[in-house]
C-alpha positions in Angstrom: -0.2 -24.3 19.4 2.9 -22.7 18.2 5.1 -25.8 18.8 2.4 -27.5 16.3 3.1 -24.5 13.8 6.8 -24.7 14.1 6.7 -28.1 13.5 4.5 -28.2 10.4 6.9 -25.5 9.5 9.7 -27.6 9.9 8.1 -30.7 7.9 7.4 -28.2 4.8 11.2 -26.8 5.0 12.5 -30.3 5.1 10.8 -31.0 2.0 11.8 -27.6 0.0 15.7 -28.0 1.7 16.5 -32.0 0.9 16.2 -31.4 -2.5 19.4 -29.3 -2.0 21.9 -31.9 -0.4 24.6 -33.2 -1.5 27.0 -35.8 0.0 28.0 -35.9 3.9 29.5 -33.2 5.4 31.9 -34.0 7.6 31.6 -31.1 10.0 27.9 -31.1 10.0 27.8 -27.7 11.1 25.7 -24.8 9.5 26.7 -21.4 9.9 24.1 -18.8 10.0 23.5 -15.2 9.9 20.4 -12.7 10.6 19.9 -9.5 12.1 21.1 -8.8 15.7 18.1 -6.4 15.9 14.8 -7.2 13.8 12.3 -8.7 16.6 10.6 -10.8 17.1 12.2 -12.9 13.9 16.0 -12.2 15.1 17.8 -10.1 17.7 20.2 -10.8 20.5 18.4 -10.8 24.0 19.4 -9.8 27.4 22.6 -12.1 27.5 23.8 -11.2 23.9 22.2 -15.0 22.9 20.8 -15.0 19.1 17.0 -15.0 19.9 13.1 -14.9 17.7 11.8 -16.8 16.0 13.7 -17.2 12.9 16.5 -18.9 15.3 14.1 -21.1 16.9 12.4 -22.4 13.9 16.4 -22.6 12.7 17.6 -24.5 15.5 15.1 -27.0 15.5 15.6 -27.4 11.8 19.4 -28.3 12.5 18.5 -30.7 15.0 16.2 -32.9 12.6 18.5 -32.8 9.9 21.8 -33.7 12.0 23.4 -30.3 11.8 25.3 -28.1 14.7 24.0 -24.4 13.9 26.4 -21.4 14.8 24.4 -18.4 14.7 26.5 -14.7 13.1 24.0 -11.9 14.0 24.8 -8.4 13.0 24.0 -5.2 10.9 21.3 -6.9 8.4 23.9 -5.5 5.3 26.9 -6.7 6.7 24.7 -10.0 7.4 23.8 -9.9 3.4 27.6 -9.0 2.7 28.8 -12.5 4.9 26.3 -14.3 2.7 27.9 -13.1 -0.4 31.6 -13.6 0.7 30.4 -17.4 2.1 31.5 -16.5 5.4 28.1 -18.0 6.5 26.2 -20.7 4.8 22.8 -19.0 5.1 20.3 -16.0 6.3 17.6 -17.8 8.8 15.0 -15.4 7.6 14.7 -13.2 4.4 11.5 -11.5 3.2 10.9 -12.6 -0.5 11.0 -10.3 -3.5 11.7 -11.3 -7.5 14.7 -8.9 -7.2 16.0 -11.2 -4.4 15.4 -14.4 -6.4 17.6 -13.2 -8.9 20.3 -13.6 -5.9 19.6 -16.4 -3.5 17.7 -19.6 -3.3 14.1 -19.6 -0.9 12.6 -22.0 0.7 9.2 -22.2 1.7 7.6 -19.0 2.7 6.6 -19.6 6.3 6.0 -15.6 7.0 3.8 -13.3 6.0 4.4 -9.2 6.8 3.3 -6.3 5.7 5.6 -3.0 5.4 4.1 0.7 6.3 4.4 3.9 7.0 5.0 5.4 10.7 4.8 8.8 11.9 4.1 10.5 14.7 0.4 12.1 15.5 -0.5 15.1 14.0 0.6 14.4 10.2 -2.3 13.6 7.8 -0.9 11.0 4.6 -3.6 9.6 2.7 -1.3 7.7 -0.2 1.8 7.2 -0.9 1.8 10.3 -3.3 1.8 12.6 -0.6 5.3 11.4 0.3 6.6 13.2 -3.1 9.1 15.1 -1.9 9.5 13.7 2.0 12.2 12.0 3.5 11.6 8.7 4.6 14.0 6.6 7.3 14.5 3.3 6.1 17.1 0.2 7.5 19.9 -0.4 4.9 18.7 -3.4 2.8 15.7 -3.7 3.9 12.5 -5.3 1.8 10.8 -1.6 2.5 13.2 0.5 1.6 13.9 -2.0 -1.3 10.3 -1.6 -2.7 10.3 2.6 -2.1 13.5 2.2 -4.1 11.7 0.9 -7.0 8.5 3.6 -6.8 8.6 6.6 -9.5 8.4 9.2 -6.3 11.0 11.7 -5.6 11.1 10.2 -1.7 14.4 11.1 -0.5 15.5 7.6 1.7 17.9 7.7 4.4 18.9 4.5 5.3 20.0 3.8 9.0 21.4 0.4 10.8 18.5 -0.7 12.1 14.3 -0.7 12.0 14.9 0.8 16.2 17.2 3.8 14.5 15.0 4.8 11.9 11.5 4.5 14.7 13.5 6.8 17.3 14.6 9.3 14.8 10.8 9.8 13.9 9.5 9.7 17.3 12.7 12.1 18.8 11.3 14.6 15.6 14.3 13.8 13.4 12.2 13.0 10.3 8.5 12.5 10.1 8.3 9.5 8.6 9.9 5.9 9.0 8.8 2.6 6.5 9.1 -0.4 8.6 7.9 -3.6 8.5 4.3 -3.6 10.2 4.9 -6.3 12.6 8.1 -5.4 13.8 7.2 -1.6 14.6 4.7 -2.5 16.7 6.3 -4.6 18.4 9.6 -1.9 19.0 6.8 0.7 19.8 6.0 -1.2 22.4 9.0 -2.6 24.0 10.8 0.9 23.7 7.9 2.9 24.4 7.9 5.1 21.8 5.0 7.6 21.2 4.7 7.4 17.0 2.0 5.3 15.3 1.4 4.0 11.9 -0.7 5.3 9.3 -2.8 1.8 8.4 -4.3 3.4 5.4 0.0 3.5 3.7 0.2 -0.2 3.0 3.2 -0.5 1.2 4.2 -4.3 0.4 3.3 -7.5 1.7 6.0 -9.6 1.7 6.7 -13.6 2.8 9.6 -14.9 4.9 11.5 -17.4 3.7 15.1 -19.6 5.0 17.6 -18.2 2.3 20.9 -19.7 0.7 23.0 -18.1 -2.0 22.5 -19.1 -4.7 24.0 -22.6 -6.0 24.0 -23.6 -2.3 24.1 -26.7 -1.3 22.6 -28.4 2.2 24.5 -31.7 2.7 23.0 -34.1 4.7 
């Protein structure tokens, strides 16, 4: 079943991506960046090999359209930073926003998440007003802290490298509250064990995944 989904995937980005190209490339060799820690979409596993499903669906990507694909995982910032400077062609996996569009050129949106609040038992938040005045761990350039950015609440955000950082500084009793993407806490609260939970009631954003290029990119193929 997921091979059929990763496929069909591949067919629709194919059809948002050609569009894009321009003549051969000579090198026929895309270089491309994500987040060495942001499972299950990108991390680096056991042998330091770029993993998740964002490089998956990437890889196969390359292979249909011709393309040798060099993967540049690191601090999701510096990752942005790269894309800026052209040091890397483009980001495997970026959750949309219309602030975002204003920057790089999506593809089809493949992804759909939902960013929330985690805390650890014991605290009581019924809405997002009850965070005036709290602090709140976010990862640096991340779609959540992004969208907290934008609230009128005086939430004071401290941004850390990664979406592991900011769950282990809430569960170690740090800070009481962490806004992380939904799928990828649980899926660190399991794999590290940790004893927090989220608070389903704080739905905060639901965003869509999308392959990402700077914008005025161009795919040659």
């Amino acid at each position: 079943m997921r091979k059929i989904s990763i496929r069909l995937i591949i067919i629709l980005l194919l059809i948002a991506i050609l569009p894009l190209g321009a003549t051969a490339d000579e090198h026929k060799t895309l270089i491309v960046g994500d987040d060495s820690f942001y499972p299950p979409y990108a991390f680096l596993g056991e042998k330091g090999e770029p993993s998740g499903f964002n490089i998956e669906l990437t890889q196969a990507l390359g292979r249909v359209l011709g393309y040798e694909v060099e993967f540049r995982l690191d601090q999701w910032h510096k990752v942005r930073q790269a894309l800026e400077n052209e040091e890397i062609d483009l980001i495997s996996g970026m959750f949309y926003s219309p602030d975002r569009e204003d920057l790089y050129s999506f593809s089809l949106r493949h992804t759909l998440s939902i960013g929330d609040i985690f805390t650890r038992d014991g605290f009581l938040v019924r809405n997002l007003e009850e965070l005036q005045g709290e602090t709140v761990i976010v990862q640096r350039g991340d779609i959540t802290a992004e969208y907290l950015e934008t609230l009128d609440l005086d939430i004071r955000l401290i941004e850390v490298a990664s979406p592991k950082e900011a769950l282990q500084l809430v569960d170690d009793g740090s800070y009481d509250y962490a806004g992380v993407l939904q799928i990828i806490g649980h899926y660190i609260i399991q794999q590290e064990n940790l004893t927090i939970f989220i608070r389903k009631i704080l739905r905060l954003i639901q965003v869509t995944m999308d392959l990402q290029l700077k914008k005025e990119t161009r795919i040659c193929y």
